[in-house]
C-alpha positions as CSV (number, residue, x, y, z in Angstrom):
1,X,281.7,-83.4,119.4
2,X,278.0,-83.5,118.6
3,X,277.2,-82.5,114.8
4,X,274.1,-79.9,115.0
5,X,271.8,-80.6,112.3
6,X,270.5,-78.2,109.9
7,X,268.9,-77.6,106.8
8,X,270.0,-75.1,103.5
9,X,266.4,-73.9,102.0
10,X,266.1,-72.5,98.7
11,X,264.6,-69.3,98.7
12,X,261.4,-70.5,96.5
13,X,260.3,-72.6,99.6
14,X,260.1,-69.9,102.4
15,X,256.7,-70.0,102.3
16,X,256.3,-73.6,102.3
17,X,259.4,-73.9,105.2
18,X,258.6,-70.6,107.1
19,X,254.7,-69.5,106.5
20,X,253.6,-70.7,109.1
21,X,256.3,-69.4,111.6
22,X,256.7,-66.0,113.5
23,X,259.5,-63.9,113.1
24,X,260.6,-64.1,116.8
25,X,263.3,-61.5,116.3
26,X,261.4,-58.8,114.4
27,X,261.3,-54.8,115.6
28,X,257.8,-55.0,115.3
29,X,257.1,-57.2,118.4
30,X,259.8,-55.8,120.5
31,X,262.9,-57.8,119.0
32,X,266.2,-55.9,120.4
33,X,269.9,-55.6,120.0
34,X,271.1,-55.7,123.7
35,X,275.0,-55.9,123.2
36,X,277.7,-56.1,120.4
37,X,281.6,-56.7,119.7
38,X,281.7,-53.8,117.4
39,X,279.9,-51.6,114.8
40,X,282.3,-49.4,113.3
41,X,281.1,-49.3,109.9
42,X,277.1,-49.9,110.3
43,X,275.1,-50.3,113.3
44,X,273.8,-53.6,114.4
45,X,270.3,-52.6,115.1
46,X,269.6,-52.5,111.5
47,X,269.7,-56.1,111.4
48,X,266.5,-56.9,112.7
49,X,264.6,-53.9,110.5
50,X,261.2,-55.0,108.9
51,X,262.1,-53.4,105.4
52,X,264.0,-54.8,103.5
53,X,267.8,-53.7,102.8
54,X,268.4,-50.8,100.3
55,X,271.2,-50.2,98.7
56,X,273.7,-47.2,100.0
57,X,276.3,-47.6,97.3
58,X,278.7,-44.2,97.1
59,X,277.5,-42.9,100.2
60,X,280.1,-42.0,102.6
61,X,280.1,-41.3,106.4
62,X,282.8,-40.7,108.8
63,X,284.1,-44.2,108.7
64,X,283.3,-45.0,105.1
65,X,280.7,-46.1,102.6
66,X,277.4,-46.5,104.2
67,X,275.4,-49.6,104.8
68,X,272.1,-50.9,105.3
69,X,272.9,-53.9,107.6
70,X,275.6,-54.5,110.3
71,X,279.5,-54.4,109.4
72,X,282.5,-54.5,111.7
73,X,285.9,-53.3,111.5
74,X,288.6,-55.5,109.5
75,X,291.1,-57.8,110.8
76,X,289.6,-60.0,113.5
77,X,291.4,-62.8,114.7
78,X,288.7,-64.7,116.3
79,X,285.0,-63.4,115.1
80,X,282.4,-60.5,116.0
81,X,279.3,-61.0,117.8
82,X,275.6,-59.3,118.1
83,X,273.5,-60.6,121.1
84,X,269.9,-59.8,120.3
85,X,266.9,-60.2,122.5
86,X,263.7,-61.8,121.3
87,X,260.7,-59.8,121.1
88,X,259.1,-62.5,123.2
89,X,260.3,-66.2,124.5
90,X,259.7,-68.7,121.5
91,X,260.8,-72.2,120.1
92,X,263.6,-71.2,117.2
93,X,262.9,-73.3,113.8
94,X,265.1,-71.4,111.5
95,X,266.8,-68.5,110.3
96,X,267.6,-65.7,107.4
97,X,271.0,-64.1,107.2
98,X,271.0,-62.2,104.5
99,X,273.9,-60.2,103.0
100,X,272.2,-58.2,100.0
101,X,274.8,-55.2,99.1
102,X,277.5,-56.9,100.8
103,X,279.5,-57.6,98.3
104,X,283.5,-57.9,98.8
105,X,282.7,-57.3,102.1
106,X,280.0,-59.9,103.4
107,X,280.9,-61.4,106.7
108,X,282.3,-65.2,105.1
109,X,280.8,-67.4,107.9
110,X,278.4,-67.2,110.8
111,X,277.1,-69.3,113.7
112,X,274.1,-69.1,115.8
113,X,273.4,-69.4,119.3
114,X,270.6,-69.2,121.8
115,X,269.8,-69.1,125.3
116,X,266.8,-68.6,127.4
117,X,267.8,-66.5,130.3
118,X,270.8,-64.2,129.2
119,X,274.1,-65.6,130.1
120,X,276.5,-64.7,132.6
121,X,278.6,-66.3,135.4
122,X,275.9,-65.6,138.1
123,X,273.2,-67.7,136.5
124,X,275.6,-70.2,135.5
125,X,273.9,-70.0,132.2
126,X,275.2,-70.9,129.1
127,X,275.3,-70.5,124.9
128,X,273.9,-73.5,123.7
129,X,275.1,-74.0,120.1
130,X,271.8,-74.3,117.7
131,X,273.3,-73.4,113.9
132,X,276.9,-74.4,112.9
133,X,279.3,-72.2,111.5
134,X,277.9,-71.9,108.2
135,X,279.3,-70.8,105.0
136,X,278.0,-66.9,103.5
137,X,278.2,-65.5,99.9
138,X,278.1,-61.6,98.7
139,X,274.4,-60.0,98.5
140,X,271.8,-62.6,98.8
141,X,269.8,-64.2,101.4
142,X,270.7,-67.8,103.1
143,X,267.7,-69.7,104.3
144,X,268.4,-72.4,107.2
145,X,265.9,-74.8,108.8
146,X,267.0,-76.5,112.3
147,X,265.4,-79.2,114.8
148,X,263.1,-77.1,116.8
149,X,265.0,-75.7,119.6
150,X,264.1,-75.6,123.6
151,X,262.4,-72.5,124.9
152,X,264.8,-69.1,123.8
153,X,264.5,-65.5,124.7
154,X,268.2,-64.8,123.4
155,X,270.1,-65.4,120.4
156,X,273.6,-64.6,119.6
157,X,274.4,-64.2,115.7
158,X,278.5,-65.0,115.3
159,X,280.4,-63.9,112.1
160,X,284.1,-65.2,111.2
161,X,286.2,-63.5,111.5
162,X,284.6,-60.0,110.6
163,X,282.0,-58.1,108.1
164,X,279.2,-57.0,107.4
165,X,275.0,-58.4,107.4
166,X,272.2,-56.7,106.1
167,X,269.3,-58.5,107.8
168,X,269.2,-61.0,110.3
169,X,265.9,-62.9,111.2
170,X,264.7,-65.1,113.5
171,X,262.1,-68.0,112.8
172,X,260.2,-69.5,115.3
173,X,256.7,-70.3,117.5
174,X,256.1,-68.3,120.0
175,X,255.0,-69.5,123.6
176,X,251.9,-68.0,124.3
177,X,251.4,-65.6,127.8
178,X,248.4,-66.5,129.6
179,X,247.2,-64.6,132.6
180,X,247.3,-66.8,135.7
181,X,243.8,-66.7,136.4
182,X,242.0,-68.7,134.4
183,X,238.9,-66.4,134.4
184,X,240.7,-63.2,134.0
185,X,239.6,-61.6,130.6
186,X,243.3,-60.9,128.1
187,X,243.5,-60.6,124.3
188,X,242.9,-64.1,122.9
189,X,243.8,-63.0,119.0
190,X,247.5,-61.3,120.4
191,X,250.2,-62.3,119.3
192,X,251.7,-62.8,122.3
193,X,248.7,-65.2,123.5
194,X,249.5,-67.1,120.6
195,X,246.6,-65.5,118.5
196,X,247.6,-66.4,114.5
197,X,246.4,-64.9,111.0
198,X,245.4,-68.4,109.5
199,X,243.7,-66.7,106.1
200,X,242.7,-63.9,104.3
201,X,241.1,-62.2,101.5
202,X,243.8,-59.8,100.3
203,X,246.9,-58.3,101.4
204,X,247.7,-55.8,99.2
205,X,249.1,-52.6,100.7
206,X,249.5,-54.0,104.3
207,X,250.1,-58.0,106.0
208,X,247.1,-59.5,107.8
209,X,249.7,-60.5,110.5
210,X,250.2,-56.6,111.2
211,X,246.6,-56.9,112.9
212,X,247.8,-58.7,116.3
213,X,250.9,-56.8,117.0
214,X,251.5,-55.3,120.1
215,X,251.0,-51.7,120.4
216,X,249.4,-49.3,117.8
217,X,252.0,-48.6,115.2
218,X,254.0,-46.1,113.6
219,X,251.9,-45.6,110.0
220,X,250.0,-47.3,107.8
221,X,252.8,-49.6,106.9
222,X,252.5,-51.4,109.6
223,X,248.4,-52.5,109.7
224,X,246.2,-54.3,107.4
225,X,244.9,-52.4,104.0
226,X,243.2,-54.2,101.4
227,X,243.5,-53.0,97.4
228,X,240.3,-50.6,95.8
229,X,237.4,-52.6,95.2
230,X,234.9,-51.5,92.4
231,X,232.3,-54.4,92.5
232,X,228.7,-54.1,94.4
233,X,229.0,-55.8,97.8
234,X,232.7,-56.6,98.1
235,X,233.9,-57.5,101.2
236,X,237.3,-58.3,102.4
237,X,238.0,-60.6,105.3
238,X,240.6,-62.1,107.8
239,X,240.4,-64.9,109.7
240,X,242.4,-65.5,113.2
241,X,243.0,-68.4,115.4
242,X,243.1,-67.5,118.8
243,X,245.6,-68.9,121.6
244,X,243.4,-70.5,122.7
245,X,239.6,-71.6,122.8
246,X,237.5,-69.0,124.7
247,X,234.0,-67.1,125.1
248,X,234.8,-63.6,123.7
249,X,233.0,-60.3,125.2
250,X,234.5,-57.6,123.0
251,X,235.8,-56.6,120.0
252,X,238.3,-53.6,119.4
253,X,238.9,-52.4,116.0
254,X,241.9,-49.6,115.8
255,X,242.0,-48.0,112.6
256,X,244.4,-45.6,113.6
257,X,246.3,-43.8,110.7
258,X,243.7,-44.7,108.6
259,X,242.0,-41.6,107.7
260,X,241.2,-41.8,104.1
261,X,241.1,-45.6,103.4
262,X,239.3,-47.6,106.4
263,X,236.6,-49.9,105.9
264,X,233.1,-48.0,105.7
265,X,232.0,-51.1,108.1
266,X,233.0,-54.8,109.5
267,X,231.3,-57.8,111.4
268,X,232.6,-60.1,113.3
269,X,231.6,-64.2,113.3
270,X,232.9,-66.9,115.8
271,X,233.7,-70.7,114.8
272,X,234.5,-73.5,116.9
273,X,236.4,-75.8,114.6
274,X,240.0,-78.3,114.8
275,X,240.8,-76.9,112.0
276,X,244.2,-74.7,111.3
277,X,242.1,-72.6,108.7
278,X,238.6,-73.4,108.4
279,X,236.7,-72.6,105.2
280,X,235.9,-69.0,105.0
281,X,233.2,-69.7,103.1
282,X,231.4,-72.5,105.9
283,X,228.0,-72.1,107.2
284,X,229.1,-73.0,110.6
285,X,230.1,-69.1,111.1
286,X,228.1,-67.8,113.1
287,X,227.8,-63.9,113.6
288,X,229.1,-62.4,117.1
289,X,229.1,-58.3,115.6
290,X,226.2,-57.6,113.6
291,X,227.3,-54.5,110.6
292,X,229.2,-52.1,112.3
293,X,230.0,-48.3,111.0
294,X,233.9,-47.3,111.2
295,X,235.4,-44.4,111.4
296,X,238.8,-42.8,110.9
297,X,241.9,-43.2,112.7
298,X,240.6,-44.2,115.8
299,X,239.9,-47.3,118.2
300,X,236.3,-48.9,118.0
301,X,235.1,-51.2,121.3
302,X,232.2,-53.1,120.4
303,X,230.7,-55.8,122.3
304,X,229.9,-58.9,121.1
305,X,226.7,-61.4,121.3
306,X,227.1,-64.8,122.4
307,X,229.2,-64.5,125.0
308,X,228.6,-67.7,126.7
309,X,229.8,-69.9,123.2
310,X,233.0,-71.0,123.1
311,X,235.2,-70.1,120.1
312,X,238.3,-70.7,118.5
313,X,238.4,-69.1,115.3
314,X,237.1,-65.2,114.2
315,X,236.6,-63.6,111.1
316,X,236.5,-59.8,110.4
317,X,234.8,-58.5,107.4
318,X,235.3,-55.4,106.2
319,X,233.1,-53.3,103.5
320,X,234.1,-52.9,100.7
321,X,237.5,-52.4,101.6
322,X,240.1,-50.1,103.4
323,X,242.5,-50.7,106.5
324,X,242.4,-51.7,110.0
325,X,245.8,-51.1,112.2
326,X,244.8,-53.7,115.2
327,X,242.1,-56.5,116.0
328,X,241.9,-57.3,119.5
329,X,239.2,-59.7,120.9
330,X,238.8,-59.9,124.6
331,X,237.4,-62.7,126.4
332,X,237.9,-65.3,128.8
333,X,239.9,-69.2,128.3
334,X,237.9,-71.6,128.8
335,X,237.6,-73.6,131.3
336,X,238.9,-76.8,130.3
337,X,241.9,-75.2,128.2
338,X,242.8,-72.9,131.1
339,X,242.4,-76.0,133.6
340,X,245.2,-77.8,131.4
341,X,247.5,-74.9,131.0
342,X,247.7,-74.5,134.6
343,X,248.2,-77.9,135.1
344,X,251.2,-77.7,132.8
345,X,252.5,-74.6,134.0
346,X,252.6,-76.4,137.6
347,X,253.9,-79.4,136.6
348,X,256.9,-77.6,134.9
349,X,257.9,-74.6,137.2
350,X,256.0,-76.1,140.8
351,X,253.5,-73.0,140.5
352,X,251.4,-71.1,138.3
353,X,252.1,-68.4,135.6
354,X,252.1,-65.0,137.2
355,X,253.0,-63.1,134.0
356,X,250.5,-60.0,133.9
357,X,247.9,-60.4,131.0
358,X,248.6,-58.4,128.0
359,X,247.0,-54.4,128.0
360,X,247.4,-52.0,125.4
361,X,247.6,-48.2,125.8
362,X,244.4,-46.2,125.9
363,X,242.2,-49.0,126.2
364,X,238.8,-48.3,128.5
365,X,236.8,-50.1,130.8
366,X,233.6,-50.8,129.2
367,X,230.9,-51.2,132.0
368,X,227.9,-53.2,131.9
């Protein structure tokens, strides 16, 4: 039998071990319980909520004390199971299985799987094995680090022999969607294209990272807001690498919810650079959106100058400070990049992608 290697992190190195990762199993980009082997005492879809766990302790339901987390019934003789869908197909680095408030009543061990297509007897696909059966203590969060897996769409979290989880989540890279056309215009900064928060300014109220989710959100919770500024000319910025390198033809700025705290303005500068985060600070920005006025809880479309340059990098200023819910920047691959993609795509699957480019709700057609 093969041994499957792994990694225990402490929890003062996540951001060192996991910063620079995607939570692949996350609500927030469409991650999913699809099937379980039982929930009697708390529902598995809590597992994959964005907050944290809170403590229920001396609330009762029907079948007992309540939970913020998963927890099955007592007595198994083999283990329970939660099969979870990943909110998009990704290369799995690690994990957090976290137990805060379980206590007495944590699930003792668990074991991770994952597969790319979901399995069943009529694909003929199967678990593959990616995190041993580990060992769990009461109320705190285990850190795990693994080779980096194949492609995986579906996970499958395994407990021995029963219990209960509070959070379960997913680290990863995600592979990016490109439309099959080369030339076809799509969101280079979403998420799902691979688009990345690489730096910014301040995240006070509200993650940078919130900005290139899909869809537009529940609250203000779930976009970027920036703490009050009281010195002359502030500005607060974020910079994001896009999927891929591209000429960009328009900007939209969503600052839906925000109704008493979005930015009184924002610009917009391009880079082409090899670097992972280049310096904020560099002349080499140059400005795509000149100062812009913003307005409350609604999406901005703006286009943007220098449409034939090729970028890989922008960054969004906003004055003095406030919230944004979405940044999406529309543009084209170029060519080169888009040549190699295709070239890939054939190579691996004997045709080209024909996933649909990524479109959000309520967008318009800006004409020329």
């Amino acid at each position: 039998m093969t041994m499957l290697a792994y990694e225990v992190v402490p929890l003062e190195d996540f951001s060192r071990e996991f910063g620079s990762t995607t939570e692949l199993s996350s609500v927030s980009i469409g991650g999913q319980v699809v099937n379980v082997s039982d929930e009697f005492f708390a529902e598995a879809y809590q597992l994959l909520l964005v907050e944290p766990p809170v403590s229920l302790a001396k609330q009762y339901g029907p079948n007992g004390e309540l939970y913020s987390g998963w927890e099955t019934r007592r007595h198994n003789p083999t283990y329970d199971w939660c099969t979870i869908k990943l909110g998009t197909t990704g290369i799995i680095t690690g994990f957090d299985i976290d137990t805060t408030h379980f206590s007495g009543n944590e699930a003792p061990e668990a074991s991770v799987d994952a597969a790319h297509e979901f399995p069943n007897e009529e694909t003929m696909v199967r678990w593959e094995d990616i995190l041993p059966k580990v060992r769990l203590g009461p109320s705190r969060r285990h850190l795990y680090k693994i080779p980096a897996t194949g492609q995986a769409t579906y996970v499958r979290l395994r407990i021995y022999p029963d219990g209960g989880i509070a959070r379960f989540r997913v680290y990863g890279h995600i592979t990016p969607v490109f439309p099959a056309n080369p030339v076809e215009s799509f969101d280079l900064a979403h998420i799902f294209t691979g688009g990345k928060v690489v730096a910014t300014s301040n995240d006070h109220f509200g993650s940078s990272s919130n900005l290139l989710l899909p869809g537009r959100g529940k609250d203000m919770g779930d976009g970027w807001e920036t703490k009050r500024s009281y010195t002359k000319d502030h500005q607060d910025w974020v910079t994001i690498k896009l999927g891929a390198p591209g000429y960009l033809s328009t900007a939209v700025i969503d600052t839906i919810h925000f109704k008493g705290n979005f930015p009184e303005s924002c610009d917009i500068r391009g880079i082409n650079s090899q670097d992972i985060a280049p310096d904020a600070n560099s002349d080499d920005w140059k400005i795509i959106l000149s100062p812009v006025k913003l307005g409350p809880h609604r999406m901005h479309f703006f286009r943007l100058s220098s449409p034939c340059e090729q970028y890989t990098h922008v960054k969004v200023s906003i004055y003095p400070d406030g919230g944004i819910k979405r940044i999406r920047i529309i543009g084209t691959m170029a060519a080169k990049y888009g040549a190699d993609v295709a070239e890939i795509t054939t190579r691996a699957d004997g045709k080209h992608q024909t996933t649909p480019i990524i479109v959000e709700e309520d967008w318009e057609v800006i004409e020329d």
